[in-house]
FIVOBA-991505 format. One line per 3 residues: number of its first residue (from 1); their letters; for each residue x, y, z of N, C-alpha, C, O, CB. Coordinates in nm, 2 decimals. Glycine has a CB too. Layout:
<kefis>
NUM	A	X/Y/Z/X/Y/Z/X/Y/Z/X/Y/Z/X/Y/Z | ...
</kefis>
This chain:
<kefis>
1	XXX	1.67/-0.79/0.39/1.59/-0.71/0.30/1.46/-0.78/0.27/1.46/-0.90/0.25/1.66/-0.67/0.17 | 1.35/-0.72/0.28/1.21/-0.73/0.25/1.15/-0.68/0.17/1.16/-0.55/0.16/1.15/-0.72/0.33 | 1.04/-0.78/0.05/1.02/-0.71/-0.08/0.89/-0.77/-0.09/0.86/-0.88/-0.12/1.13/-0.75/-0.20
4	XXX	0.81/-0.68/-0.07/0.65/-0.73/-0.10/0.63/-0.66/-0.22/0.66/-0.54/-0.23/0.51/-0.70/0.02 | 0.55/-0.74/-0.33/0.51/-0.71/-0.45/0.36/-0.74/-0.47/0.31/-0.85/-0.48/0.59/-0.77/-0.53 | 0.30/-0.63/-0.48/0.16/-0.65/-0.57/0.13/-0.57/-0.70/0.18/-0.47/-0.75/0.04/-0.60/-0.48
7	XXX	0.02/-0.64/-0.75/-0.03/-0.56/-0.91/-0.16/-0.48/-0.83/-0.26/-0.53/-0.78/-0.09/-0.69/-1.08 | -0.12/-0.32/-0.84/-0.25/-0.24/-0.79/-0.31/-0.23/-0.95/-0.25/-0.26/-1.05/-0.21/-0.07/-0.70 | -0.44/-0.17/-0.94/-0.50/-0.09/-1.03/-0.48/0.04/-1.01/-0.47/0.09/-0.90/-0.61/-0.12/-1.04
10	XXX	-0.47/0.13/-1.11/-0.43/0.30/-1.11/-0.53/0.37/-1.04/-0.49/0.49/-1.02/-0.42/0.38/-1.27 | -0.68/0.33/-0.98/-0.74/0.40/-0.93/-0.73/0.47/-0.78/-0.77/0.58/-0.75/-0.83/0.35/-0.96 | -0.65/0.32/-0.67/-0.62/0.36/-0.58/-0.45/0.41/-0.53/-0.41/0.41/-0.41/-0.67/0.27/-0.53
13	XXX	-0.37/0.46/-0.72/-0.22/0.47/-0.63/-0.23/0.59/-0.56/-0.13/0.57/-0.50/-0.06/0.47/-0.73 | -0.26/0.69/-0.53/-0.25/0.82/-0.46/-0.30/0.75/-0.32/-0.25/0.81/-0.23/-0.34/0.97/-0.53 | -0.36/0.68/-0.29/-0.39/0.63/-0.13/-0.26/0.57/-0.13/-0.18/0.63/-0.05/-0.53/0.50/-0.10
16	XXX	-0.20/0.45/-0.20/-0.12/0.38/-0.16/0.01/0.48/-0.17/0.11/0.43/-0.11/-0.12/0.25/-0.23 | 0.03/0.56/-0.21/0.16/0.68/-0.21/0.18/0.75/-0.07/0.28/0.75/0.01/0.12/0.81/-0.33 | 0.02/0.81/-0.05/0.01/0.89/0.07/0.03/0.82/0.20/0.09/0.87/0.30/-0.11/0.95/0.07
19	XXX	-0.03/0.68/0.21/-0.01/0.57/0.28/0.11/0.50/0.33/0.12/0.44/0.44/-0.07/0.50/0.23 | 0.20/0.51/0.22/0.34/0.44/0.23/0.39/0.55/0.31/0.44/0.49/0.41/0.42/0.40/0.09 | 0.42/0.72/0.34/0.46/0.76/0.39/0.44/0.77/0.53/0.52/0.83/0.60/0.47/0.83/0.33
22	XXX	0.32/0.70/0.60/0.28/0.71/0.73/0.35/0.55/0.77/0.40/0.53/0.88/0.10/0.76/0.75 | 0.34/0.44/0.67/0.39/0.33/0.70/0.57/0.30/0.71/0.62/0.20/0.76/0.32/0.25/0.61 | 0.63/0.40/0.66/0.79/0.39/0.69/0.81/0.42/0.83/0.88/0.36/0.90/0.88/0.49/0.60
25	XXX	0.71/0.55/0.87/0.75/0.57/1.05/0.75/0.52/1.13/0.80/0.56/1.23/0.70/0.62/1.13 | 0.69/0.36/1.10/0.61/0.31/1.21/0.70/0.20/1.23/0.64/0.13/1.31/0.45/0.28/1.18 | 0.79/0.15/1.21/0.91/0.06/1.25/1.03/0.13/1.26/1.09/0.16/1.15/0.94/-0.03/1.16
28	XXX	1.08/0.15/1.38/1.21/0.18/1.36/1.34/0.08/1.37/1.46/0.12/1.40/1.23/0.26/1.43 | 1.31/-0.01/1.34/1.42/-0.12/1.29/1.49/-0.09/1.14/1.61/-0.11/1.11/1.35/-0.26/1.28 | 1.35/-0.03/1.05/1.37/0.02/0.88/1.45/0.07/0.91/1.44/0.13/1.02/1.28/0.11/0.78
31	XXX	1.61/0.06/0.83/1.70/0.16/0.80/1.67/0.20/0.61/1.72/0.31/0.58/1.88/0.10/0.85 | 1.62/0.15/0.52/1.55/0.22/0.45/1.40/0.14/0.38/1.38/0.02/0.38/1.65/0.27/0.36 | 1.34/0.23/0.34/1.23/0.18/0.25/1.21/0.25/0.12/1.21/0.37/0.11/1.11/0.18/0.31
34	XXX	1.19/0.17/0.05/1.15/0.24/-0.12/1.03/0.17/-0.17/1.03/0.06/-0.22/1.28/0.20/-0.24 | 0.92/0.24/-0.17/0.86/0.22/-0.27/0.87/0.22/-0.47/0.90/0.31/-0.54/0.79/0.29/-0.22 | 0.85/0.13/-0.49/0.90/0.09/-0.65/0.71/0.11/-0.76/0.60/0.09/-0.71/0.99/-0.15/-0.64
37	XXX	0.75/0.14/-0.87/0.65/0.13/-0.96/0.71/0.10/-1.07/0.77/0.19/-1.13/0.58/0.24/-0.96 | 0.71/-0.03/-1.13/0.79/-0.10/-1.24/0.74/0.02/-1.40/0.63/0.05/-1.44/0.73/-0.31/-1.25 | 0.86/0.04/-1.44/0.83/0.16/-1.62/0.74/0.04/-1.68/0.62/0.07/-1.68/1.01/0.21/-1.76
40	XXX	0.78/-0.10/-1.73/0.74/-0.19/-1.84/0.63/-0.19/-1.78/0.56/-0.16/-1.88/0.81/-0.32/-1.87 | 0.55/-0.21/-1.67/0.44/-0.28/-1.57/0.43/-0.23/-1.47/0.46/-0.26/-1.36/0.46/-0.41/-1.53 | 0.35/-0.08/-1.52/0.31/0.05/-1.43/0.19/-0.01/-1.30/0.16/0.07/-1.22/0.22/0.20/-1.55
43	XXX	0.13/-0.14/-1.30/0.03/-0.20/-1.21/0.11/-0.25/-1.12/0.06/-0.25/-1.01/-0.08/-0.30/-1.26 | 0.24/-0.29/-1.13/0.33/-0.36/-1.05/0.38/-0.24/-0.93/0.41/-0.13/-0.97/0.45/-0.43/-1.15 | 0.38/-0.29/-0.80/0.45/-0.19/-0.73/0.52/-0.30/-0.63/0.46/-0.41/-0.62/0.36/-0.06/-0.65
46	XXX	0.63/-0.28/-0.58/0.68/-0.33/-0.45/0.72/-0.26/-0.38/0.77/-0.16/-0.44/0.77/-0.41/-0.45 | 0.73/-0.25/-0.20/0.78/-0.20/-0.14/0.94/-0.30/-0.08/0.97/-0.41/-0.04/0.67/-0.16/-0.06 | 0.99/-0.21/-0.09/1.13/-0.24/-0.07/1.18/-0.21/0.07/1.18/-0.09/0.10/1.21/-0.16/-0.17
49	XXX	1.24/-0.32/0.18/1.30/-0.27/0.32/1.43/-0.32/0.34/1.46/-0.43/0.31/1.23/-0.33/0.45 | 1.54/-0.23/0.38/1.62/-0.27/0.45/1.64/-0.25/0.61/1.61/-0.15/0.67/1.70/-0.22/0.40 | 1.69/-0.39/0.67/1.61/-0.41/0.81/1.78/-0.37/0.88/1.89/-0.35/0.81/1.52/-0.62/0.86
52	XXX	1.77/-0.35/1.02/1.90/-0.35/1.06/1.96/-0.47/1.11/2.07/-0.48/1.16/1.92/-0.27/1.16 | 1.88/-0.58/1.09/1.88/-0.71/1.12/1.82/-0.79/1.07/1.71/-0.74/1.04/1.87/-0.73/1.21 | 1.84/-0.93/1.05/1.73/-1.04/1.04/1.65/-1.03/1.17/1.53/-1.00/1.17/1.80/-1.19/1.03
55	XXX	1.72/-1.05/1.29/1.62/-1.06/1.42/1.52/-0.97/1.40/1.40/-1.00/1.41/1.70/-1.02/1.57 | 1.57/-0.81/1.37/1.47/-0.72/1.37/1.37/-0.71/1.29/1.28/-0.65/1.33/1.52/-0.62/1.36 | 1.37/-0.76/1.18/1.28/-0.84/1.08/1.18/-0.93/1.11/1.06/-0.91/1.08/1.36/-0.93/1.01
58	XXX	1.24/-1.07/1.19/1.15/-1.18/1.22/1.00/-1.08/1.33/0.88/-1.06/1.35/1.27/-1.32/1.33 | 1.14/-1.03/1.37/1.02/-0.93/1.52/0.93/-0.86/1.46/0.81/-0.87/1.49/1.10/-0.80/1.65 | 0.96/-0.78/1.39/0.81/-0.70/1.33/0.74/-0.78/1.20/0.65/-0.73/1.14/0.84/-0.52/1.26
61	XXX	0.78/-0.90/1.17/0.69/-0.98/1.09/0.62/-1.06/1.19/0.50/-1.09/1.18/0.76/-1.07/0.97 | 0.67/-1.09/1.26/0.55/-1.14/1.36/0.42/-1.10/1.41/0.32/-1.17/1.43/0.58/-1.14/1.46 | 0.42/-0.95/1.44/0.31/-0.88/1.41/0.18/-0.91/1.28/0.17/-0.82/1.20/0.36/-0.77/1.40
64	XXX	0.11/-1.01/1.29/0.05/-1.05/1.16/-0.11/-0.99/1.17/-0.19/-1.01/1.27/0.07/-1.22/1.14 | -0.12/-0.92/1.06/-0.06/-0.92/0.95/0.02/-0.78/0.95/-0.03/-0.67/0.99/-0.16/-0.95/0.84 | 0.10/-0.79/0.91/0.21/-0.65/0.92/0.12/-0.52/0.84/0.00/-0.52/0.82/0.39/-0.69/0.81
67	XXX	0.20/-0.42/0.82/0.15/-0.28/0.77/0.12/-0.33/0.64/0.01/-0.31/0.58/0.25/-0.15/0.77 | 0.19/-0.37/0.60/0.29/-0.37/0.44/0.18/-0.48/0.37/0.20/-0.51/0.26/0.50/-0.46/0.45 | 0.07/-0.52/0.46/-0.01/-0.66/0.36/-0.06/-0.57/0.42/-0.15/-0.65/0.36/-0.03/-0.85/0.37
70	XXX	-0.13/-0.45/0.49/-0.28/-0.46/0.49/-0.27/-0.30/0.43/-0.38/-0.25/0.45/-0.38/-0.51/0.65 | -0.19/-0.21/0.38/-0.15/-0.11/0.27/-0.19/-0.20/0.17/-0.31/-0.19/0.17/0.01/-0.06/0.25 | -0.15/-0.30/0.07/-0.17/-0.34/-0.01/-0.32/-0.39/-0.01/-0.39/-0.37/-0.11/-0.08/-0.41/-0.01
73	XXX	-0.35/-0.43/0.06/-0.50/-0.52/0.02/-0.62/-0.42/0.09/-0.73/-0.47/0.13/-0.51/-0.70/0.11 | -0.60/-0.31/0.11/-0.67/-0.13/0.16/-0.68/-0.15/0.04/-0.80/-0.16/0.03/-0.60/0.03/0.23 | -0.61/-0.17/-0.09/-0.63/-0.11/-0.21/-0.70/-0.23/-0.34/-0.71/-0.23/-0.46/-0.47/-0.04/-0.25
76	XXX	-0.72/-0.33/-0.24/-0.75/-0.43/-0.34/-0.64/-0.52/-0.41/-0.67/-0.58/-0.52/-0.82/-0.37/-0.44 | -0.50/-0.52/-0.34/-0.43/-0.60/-0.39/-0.37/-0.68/-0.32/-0.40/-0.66/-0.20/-0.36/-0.56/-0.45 | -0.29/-0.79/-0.34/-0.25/-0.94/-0.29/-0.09/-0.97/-0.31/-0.03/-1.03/-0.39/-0.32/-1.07/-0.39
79	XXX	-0.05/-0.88/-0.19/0.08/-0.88/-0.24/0.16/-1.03/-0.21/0.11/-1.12/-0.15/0.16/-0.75/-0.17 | 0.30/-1.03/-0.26/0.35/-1.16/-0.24/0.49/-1.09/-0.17/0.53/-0.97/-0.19/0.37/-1.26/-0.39 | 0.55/-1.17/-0.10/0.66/-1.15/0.03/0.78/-1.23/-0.02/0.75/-1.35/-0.05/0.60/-1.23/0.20
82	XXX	0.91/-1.19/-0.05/0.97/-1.24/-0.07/1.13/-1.20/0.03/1.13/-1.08/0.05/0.95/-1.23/-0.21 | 1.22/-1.25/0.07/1.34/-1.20/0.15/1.47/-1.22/0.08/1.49/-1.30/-0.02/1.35/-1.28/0.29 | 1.55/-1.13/0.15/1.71/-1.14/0.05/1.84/-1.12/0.20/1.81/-1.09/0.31/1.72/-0.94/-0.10
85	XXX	1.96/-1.16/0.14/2.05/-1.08/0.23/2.13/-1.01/0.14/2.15/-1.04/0.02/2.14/-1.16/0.32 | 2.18/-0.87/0.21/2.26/-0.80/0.12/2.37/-0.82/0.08/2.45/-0.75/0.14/2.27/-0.70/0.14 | 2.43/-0.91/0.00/2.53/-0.99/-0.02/2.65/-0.90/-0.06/2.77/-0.94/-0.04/2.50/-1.09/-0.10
88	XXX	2.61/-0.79/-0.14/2.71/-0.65/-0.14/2.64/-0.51/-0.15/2.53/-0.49/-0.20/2.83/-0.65/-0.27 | 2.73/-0.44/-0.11/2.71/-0.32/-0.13/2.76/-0.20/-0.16/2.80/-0.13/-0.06/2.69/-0.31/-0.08 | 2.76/-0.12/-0.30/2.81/-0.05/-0.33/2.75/0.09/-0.34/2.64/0.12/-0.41/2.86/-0.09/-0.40
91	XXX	2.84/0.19/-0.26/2.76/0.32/-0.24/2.82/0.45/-0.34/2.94/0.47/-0.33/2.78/0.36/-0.07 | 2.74/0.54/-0.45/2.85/0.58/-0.50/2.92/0.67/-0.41/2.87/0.73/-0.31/2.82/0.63/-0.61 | 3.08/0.69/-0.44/3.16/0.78/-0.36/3.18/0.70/-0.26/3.23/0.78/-0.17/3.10/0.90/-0.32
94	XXX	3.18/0.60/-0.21/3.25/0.50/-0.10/3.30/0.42/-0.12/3.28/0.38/-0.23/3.19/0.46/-0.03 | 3.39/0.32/-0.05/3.51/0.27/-0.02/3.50/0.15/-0.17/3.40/0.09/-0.19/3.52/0.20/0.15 | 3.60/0.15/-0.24/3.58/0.11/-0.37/3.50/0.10/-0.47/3.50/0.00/-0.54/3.58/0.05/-0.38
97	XXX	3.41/0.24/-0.48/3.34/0.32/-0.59/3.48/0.33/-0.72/3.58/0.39/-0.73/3.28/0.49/-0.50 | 3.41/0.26/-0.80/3.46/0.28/-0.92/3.59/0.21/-0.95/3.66/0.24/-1.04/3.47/0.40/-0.95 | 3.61/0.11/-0.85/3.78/0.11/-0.89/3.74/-0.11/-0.87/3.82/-0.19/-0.82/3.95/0.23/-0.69
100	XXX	3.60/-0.14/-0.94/3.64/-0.27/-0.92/3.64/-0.36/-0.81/3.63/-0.48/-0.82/3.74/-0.27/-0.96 | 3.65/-0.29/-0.71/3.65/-0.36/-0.55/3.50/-0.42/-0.52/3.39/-0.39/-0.56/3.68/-0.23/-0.41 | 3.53/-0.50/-0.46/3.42/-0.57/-0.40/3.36/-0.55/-0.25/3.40/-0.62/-0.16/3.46/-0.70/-0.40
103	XXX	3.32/-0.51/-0.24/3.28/-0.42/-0.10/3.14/-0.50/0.00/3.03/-0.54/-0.04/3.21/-0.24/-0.16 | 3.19/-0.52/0.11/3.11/-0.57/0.22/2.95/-0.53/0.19/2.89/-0.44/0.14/3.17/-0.49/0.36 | 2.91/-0.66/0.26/2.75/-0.62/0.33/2.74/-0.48/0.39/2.84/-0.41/0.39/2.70/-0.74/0.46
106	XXX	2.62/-0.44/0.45/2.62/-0.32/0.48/2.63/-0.27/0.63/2.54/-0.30/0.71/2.51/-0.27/0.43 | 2.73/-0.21/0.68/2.76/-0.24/0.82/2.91/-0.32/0.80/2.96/-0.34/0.91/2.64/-0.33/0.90 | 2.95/-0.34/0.73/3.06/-0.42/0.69/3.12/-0.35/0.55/3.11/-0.43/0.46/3.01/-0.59/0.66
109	XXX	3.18/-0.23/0.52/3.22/-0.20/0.44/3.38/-0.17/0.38/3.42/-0.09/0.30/3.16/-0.15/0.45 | 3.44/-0.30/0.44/3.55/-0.32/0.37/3.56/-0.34/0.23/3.46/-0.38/0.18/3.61/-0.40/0.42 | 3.67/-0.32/0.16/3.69/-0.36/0.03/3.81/-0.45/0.00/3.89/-0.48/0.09/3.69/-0.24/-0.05
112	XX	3.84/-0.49/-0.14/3.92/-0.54/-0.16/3.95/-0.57/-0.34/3.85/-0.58/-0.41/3.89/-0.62/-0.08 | 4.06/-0.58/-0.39/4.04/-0.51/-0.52/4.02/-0.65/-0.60/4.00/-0.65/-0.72/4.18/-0.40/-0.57
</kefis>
């Protein structure tokens, strides 16, 4: 998972809204993206990726500078890059929803109580 965070100013979010929807198409490795706008810290946005891989990750960050830094700095901001693994995952209505289980990475969804 990939998490770039910048502080926009409110004048350019309708570019960066309209913009983020032409920039999810354009990798198909994304199995999802979310764009975020923090309630406490409405200037704060991150875009949020889940990759189908690390490999598939390294490969379109190589492309420098990626979509995802030059969306952000189209608008005058400086985002910062940060990475995760999905260490669990819980879906509601799926395999140990609600019952306490600890449930697999994603692609790995065994449980156990």
């Amino acid at each position: 998972m990939s998490v770039r965070v910048a502080h926009v100013e409110p004048a350019p979010w309708s570019s960066l809204e309209r913009a983020f929807g032409t920039l999810v198409q354009r990798a198909p490795a994304k199995v999802e993206s979310y764009r975020t706008q923090s309630l406490a810290e409405p200037t704060r946005w991150q875009l949020v990726t889940i990759w189908q891989s690390h490999q598939a990750f390294e490969e379109y960050r190589a492309a420098a500078p990626t979509p995802e830094v030059v969306l952000f700095e189209k608008v005058g901001a400086e985002p910062r890059r940060s990475r995760f693994e999905v260490a669990r995952l819980a879906v509601a209505g799926g395999p140990g929803w609600g019952t306490g289980a600890s449930c697999g990475a994603p692609r790995e969804p065994t449980c156990a109580p």
